[in-house]
C-alpha positions as CSV (number, residue, x, y, z in Angstrom):
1,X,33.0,100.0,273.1
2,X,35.7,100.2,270.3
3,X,38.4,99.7,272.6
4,X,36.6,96.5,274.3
5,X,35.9,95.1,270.7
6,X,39.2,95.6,269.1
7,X,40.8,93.5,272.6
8,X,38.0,91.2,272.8
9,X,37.1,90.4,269.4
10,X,40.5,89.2,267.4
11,X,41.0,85.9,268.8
12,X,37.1,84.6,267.1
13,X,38.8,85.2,263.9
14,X,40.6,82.5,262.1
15,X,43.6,85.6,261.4
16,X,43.4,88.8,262.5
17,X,46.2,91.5,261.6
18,X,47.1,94.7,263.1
19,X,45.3,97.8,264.0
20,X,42.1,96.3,262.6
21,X,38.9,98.4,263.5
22,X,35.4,97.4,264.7
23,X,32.5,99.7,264.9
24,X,29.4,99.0,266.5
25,X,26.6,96.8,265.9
26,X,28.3,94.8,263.8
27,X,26.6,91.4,263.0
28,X,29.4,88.3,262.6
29,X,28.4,84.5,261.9
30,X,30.9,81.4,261.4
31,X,34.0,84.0,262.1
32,X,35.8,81.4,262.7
33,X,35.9,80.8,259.1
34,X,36.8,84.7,258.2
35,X,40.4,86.0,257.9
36,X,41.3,90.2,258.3
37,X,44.5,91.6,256.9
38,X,46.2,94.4,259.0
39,X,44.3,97.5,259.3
40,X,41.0,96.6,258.1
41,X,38.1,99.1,258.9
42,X,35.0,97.3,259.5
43,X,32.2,100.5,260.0
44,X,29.2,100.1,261.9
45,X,26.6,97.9,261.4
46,X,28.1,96.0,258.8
47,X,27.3,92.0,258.7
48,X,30.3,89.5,257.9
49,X,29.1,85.2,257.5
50,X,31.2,83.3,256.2
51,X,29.1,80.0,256.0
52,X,31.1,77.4,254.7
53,X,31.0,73.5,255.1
54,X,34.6,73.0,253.9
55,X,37.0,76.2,253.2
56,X,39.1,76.9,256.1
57,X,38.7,80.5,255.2
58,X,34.9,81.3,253.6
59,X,36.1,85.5,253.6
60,X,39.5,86.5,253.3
61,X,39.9,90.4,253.1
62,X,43.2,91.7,252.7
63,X,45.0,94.6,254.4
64,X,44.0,98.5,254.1
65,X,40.4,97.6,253.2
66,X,37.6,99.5,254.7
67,X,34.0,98.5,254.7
68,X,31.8,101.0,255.5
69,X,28.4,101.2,257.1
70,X,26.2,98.1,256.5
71,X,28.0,96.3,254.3
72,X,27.2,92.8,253.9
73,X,29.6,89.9,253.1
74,X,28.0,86.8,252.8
75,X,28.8,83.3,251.7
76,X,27.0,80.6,251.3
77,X,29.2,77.7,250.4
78,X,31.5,79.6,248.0
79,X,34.4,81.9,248.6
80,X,35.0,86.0,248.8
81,X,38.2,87.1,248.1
82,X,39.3,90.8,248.6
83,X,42.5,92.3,248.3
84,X,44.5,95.0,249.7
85,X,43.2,98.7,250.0
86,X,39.4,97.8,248.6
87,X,36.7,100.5,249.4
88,X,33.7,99.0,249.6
89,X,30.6,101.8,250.4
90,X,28.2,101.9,252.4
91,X,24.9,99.6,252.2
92,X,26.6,97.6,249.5
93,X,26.3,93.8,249.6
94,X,28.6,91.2,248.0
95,X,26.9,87.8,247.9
96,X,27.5,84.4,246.3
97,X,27.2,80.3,246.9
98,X,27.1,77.4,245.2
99,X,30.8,77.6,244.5
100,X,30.3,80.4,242.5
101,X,33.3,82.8,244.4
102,X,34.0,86.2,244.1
103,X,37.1,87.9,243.9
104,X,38.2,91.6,244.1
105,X,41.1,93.0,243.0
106,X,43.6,95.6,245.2
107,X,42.7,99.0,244.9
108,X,39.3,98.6,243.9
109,X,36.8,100.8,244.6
110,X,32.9,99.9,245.4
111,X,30.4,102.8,245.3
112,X,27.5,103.0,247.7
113,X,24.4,100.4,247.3
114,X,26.3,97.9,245.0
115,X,25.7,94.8,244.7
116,X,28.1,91.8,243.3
117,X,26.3,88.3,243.1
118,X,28.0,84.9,242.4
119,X,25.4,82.2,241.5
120,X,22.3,82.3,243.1
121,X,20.2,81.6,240.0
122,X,17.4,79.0,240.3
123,X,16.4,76.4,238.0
124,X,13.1,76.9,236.7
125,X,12.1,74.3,233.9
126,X,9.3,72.2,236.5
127,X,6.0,74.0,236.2
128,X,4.6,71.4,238.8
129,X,7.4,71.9,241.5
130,X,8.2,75.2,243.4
131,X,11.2,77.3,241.7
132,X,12.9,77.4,245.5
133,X,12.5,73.6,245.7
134,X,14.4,72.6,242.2
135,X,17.4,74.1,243.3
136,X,20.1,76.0,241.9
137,X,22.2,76.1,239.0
138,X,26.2,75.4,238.7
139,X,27.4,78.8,237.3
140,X,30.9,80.7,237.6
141,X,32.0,83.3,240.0
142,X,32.8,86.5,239.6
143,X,36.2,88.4,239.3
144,X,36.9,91.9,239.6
145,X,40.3,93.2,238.7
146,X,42.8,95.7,240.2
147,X,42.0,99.4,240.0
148,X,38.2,99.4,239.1
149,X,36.2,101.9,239.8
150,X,32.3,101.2,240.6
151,X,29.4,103.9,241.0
152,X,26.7,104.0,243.0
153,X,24.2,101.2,242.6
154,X,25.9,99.1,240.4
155,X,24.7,95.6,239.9
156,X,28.0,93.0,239.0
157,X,26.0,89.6,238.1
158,X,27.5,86.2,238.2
159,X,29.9,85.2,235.4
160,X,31.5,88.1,235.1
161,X,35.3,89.3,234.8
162,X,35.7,92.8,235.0
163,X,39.3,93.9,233.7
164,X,41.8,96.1,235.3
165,X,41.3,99.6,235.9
166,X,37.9,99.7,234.1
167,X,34.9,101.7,235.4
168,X,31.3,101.0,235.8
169,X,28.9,104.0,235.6
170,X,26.5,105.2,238.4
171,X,23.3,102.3,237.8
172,X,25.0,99.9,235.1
173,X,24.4,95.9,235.4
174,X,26.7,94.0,234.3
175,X,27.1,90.9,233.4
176,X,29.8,89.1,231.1
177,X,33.1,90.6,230.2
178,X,34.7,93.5,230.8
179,X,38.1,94.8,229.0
180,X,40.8,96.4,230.7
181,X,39.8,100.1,231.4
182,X,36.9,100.4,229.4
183,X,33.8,102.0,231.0
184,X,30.6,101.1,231.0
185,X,27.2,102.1,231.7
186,X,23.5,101.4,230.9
187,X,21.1,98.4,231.6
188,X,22.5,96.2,230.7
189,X,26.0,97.6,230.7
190,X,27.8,98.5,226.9
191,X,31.3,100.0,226.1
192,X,30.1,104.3,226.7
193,X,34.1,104.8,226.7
194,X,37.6,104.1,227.9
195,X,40.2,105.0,229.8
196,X,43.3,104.3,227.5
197,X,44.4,107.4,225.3
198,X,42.1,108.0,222.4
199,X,39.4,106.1,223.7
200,X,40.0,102.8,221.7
201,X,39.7,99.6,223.9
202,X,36.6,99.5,224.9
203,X,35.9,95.4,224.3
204,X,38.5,93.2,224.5
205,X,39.1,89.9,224.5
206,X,38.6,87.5,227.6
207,X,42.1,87.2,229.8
208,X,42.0,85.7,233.9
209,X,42.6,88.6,236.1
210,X,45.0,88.6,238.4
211,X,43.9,87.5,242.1
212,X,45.8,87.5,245.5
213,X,46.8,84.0,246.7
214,X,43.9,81.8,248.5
215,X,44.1,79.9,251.6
């Protein structure tokens, strides 16, 4: 079965690179729209949809990155970007839409049972109307930077830029800024620490992080 889906399977993607991996029961919708960089590790039972009405590429996921057992990527009219050598663990799920994308730095590391949403949020000011029926609010992406290091069950909300190199404890939700190398933890998520020498740093102020090019 691996060697029938790694012949078989390439040519539904819109790029496929080298010495990408397939395991089994994996779940794909609009591949088409879905771009792999060269040995890319998708583990078993993972699910990839990348449902978009315009982007050319909906999920672009750059080379070395491994995504292990059902891990869901998911778009929904917005855009996931991943760069090179991301770990993403296993059950984790990484969802956005509304034009809210997500984009995560090389090098970064995702514990098991995270989750990283962009939009998603509902209005709910109509008492008389359904909250599924009034639709859902504009709101920014998210961006996660090079080098961070996420725990186990971490929750990254929309409207958040995490800084390089920071770390997010085991359990934390975060949702706003991040500096460079601090680390957080807690619900929701405050300055427990940081990485640079003497522990100053913690908070910073607000910078882009850098992102590898789009399509």
């Amino acid at each position: 079965g691996l060697v029938l889906r790694t012949l078989l399977w390439p040519p539904l993607f819109a790029g496929c690179g080298r010495g990408v991996m397939f395991g089994s029961g994996i779940t794909l919708r609009h591949p088409g729209r879905i771009r792999l960089g060269d040995r890319v590790v998708v583990a078993e039972n993972c699910i990839l949809d990348g449902r978009h009405d315009t982007a050319a590429i909906a999920i672009d996921i750059g080379p070395g990155c491994i995504l292990a057992d059902n891990v869901m990527l998911q778009c929904k009219g917005a855009r996931i970007r991943i760069g090179a050598d991301v770990g993403i663990g296993p059950g984790s799920l990484v969802q956005t839409t509304a034009g809210a994308d997500i984009r995560i730095g090389d090098d970064a590391l995702i514990g098991p049972r995270c989750t990283v949403i962009g939009a998603g949020n509902y209005n709910t000011d109509r008492l008389d109307v359904p909250i599924r029926l009034q639709g859902l609010r504009s709101q920014p992406g998210v961006e996660i930077g090079p080098d961070v290091w996420m725990g186990c069950n971490v929750t990254v909300l929309t409207d958040s830029r995490i800084g390089r190199g920071a770390v997010l404890a085991a359990g934390a939700v975060v949702r706003g800024e991040v500096a460079a190398h601090a680390v957080m933890g807690g619900v929701p998520a405050r300055p427990i620490g940081s990485r640079l020498p003497g522990g100053a740093g913690a908070a910073g102020p607000r910078r882009p992080v850098p992102a590898r090019g789009d399509a």
